[in-house]
N, C-alpha and C positions, 0 to 999 in steps of 0.2 A: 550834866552834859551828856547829849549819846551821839553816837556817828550813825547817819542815814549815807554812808557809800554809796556814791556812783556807779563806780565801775568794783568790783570786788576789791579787797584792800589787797591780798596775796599778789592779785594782778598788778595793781597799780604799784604795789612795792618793786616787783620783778622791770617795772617800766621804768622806774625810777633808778634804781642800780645803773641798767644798762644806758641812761641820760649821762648819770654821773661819772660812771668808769670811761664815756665817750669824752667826756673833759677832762679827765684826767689824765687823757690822753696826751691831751693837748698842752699839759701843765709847761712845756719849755716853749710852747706857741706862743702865749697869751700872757697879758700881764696879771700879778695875784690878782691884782682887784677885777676884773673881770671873771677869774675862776670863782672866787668869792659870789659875785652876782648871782653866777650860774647857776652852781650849787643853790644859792639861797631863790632863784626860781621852780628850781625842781622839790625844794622844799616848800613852797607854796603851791605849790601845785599837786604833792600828795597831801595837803593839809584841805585846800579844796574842793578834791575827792572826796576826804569823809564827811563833810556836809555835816561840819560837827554845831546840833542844836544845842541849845539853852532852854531851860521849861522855864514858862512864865506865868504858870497857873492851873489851875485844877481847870479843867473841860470837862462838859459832859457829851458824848458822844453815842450819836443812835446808829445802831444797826440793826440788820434784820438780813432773815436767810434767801431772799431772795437774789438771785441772777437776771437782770433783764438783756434779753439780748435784741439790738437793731439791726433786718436787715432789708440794708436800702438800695432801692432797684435805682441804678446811673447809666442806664441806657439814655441816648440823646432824648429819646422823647419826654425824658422827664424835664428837658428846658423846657416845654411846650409852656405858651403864656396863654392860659386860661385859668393860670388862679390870681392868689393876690402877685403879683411878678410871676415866674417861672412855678411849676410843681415841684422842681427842687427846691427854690428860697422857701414854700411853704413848709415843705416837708422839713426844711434846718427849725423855721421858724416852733412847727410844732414840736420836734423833738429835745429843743431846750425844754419845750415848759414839760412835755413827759418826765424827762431827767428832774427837772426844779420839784413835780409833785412827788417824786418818787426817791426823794433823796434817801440816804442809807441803803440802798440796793447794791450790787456790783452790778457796772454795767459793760455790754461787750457791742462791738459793731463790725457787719460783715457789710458790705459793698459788693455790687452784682453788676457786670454787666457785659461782656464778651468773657469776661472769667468772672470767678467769684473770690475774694482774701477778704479774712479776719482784718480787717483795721487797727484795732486794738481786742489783745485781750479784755476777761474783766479786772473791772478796777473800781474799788471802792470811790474812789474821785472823781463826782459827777462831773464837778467843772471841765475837768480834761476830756470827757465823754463827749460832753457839752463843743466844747472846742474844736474834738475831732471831726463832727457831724456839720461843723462848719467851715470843714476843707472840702470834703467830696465835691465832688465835679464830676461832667458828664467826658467821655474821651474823645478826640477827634475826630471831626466827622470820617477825615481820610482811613482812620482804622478802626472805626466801626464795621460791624460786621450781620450785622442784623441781631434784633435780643429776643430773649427767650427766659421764661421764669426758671425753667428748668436748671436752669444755670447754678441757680442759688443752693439747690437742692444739697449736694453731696456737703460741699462747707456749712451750710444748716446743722446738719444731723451731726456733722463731727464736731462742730460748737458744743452742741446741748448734749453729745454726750461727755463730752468734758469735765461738762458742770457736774453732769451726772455724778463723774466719778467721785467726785468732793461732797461725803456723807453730808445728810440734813437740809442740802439745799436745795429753794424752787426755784423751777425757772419760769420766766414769763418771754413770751415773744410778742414783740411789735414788727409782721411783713409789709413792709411798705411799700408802695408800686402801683403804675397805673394800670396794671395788667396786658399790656400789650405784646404779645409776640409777632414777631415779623420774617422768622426765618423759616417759618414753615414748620418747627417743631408741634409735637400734639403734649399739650399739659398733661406733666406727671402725677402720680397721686405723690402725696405732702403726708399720708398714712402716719409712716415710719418716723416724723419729726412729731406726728402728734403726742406719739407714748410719752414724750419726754415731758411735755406741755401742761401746767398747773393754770393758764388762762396767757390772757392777751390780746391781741385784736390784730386782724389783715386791714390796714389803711389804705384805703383808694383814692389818687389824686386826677384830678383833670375830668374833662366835663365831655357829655355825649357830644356840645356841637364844636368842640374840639379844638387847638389852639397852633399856631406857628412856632415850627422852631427856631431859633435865633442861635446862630453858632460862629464863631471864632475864627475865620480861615486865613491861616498863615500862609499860604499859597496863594491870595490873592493879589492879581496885577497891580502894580505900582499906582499910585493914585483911587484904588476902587477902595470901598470901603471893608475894609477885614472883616465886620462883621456882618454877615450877610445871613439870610432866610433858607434853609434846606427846600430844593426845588423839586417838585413832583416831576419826572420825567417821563413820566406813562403817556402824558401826550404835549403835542408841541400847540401852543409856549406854555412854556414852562411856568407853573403858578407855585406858592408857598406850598409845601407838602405840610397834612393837618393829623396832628397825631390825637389819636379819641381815646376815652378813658373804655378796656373793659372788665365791664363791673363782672360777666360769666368767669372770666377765668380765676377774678380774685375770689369770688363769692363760690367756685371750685376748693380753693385752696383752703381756704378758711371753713370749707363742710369738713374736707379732710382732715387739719390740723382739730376739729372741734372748738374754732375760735370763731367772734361773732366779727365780721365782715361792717366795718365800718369806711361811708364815703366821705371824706374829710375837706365839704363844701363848708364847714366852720369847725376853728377848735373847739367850740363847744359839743361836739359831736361825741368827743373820745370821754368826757367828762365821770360818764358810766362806766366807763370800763375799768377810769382810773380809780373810782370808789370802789371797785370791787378787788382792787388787787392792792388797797392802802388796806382793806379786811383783811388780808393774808398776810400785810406787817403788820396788823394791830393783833395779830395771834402769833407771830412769831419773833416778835421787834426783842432788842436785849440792849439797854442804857449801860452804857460804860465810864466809870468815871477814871478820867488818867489825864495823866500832865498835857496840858498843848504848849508846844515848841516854837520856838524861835530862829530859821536859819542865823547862822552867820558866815556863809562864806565871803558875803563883801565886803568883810573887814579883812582878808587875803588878797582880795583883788586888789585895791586900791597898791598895798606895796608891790605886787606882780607889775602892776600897768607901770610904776615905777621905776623898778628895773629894767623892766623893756624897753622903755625909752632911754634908758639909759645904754644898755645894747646896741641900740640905732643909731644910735647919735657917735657912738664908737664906731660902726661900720662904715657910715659915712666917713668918719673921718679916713678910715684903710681905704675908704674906696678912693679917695683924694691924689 
């Protein structure tokens, strides 16, 4: 059996003390048997915390030195609907199967769009990678701000120097984005992210003759429909504003970075790229064989949910 902690054990001890010396306070309050209760939830609950597994067999387990890092441009124009649904459903949809080819990597995600944050560090665990890339969302139209690639830039570079600092390993970058800036910024050079760069590819989504956006608006009148079309107001009446794909400023960054500039008008586009960077785990991949585990903390739960109820049902009655 080994413990996989939640929260550090020191921690959760010091939280636990101070639960229990809280009811011990109370010891001329309460009757024993609820002090009993008490205590025996603060004891499932540091039991819990250590996520203590069970191995249930030998596993074999592949890695390799590779880092891939995603970073996905969430400016509103990525709703724009000129792919299969929105340019973002595409872009989740491709970056699962990225992740699925690429299993045994670490992988990390950065998010871009009035600011730029590391989503998740990296993590060996595609599926949660996988997961995460299927929260992102675009931000209110109210507090958008107009986008700009440039955006991405500084949190880039301090991602992959990250990686850097952890000996023996590559990194690969997948930049994804329709290229659009709108604030009036001039494209930075990507140079200084390239040194770090072992391959990858700048993903371009959305099409020259360009798509509507559809957004969200919590501010609309009683009765209108919330979700409504972003409106071009350069001239009256007001039609759908059409956000275009540009292919110049991706196929800039991607000269910069030394990465090959792919338009992702089908997954099978990236296919190449993905064969060139499963060569770089077939030269550095390492089989590991070690036990695979079994949680058990819901066999804790069940007596906590237990207790609780039982707690309740005491309070209701004080509250009588």
């Amino acid at each position: 059996m080994k413990p996989f902690p939640i929260l550090p054990i020191w921690l959760m001890a010091l939280i636990c003390i101070g639960m229990v010396a809280v009811i011990l306070v109370q010891f001329k309050k309460i009757a024993v048997l609820n002090i009993i209760s008490r205590i025996l939830i603060v004891a499932l609950l540091f039991a819990i915390n250590l996520r203590v597994m069970t191995p249930t067999g030998m596993a074999y387990t592949v890695t390799n030195n590779l880092d891939i890092l995603f970073a996905v441009d969430t400016t509103i124009s990525m709703v724009a609907e000129d792919c299969d649904g929105t340019r973002l459903d595409a872009v989740k949809r491709d970056a699962e199967y990225i992740i699925d080819q690429l299993n045994g990597a670490r992988f990390s995600v950065i998010s871009f769009n009035d600011k730029a944050r590391q989503i998740i560090p990296y993590t060996a665990d595609g599926r949660f990678a996988a997961e995460t890339v299927q929260t992102l969302s675009v931000p209110d139209e109210f507090y958008a701000k107009g986008s700009s690639l440039n955006t991405a830039l500084d949190e880039l570079i301090k991602s992959l120097k990250r990686s850097a600092g952890d000996q023996g390993r590559t990194r690969i970058l997948f930049f994804i984005s329709d290229g659009e800036i709108t604030n009036g910024d001039s494209l930075k050079s990507f140079n200084d992210a390239g040194k770090y760069l072992a391959g990858g590819a700048v993903l371009g989504y959305g099409t020259e003759k360009g798509g509507k956006m559809k957004v969200f608006d919590k501010y609309a009148p009683e009765g209108e429909d919330p979700e409504q079309y972003i409106k071009d107001k350069s001239a009256w009446p007001w039609e759908p504003a059409l956000s275009v794909i540009d292919q110049e400023n991706l196929q800039k960054i991607a000269g910069d970075m030394g990465l090959k500039y792919i338009h992702m008008s089908e997954r099978s586009n990236i296919d190449g790229t993905l064969a060139d960077v499963r060569r770089i785990i077939e030269e550095s991949f390492d089989g590991v064989e070690e036990y695979a585990h079994e949680d058990t903390y819901f066999w804790f739960v069940i007596p906590l949910c237990l207790l609780l109820g039982f707690e309740f049902v005491g309070c209701r009655r004080n509250l009588r």
